[in-house]
C-alpha positions in Angstrom: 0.0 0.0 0.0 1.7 3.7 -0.8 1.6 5.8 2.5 -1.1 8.9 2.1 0.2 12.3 4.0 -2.1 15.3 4.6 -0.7 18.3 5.4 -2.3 20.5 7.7 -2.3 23.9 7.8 -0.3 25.0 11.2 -3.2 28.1 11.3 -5.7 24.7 11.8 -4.9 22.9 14.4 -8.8 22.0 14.8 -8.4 20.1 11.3 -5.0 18.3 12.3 -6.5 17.0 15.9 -9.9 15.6 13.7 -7.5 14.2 10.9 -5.5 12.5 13.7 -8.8 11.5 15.3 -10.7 9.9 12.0 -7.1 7.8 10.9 -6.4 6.7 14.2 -4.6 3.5 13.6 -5.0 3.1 9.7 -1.8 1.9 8.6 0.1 3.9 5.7 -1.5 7.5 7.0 0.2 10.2 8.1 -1.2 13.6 9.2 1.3 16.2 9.9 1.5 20.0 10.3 3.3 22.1 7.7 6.0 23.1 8.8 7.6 25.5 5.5 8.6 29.3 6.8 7.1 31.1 3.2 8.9 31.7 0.4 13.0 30.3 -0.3 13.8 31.7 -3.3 13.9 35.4 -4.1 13.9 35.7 -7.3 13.5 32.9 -10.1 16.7 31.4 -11.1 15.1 29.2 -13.2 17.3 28.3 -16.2 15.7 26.4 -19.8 15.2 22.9 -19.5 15.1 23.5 -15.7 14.2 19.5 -14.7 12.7 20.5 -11.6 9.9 22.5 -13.5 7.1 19.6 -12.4 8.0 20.1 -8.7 7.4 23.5 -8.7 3.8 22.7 -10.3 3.4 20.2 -7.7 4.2 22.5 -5.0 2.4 25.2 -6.6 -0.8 23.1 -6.3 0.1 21.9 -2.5 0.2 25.9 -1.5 -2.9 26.7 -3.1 -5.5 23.4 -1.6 -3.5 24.2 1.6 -4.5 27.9 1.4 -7.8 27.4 0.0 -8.6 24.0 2.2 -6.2 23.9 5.0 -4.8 20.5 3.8 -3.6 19.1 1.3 -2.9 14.9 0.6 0.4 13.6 -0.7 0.5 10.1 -2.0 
């Protein structure tokens, strides 16, 4: 089975307690607080046929369902 993580909001710690509450015990789930201090880069140092394009998507996405949501679930 591939492990599930949410990510919690740290402003929701009502949404991490129930999370930890509801998958109490299931095996392969992990609920955890994030724990990222805003933005690292200061500018974009991006460079052409920058591989790691996808994981800025990806982490793109993650920001906004935690913003919008207060979670977000990584497989």
């Amino acid at each position: 089975m591939n492990p599930v993580v949410y990510i919690v909001a740290r402003e929701r710690p009502d949404l991490y307690d129930f999370l930890d509450r509801h998958f109490a015990g299931e095996e392969g789930v992990r609920i955890v607080t994030d724990r990222r201090q805003g933005e690292r880069r200061q500018r974009d140092t991006s460079h052409p046929g920058d591989q790691r394009r996808a994981d800025r998507r990806a982490q793109r996405y993650l920001d906004e369902q935690i913003s919008s949501l207060g979670w977000a679930v990584v497989r």
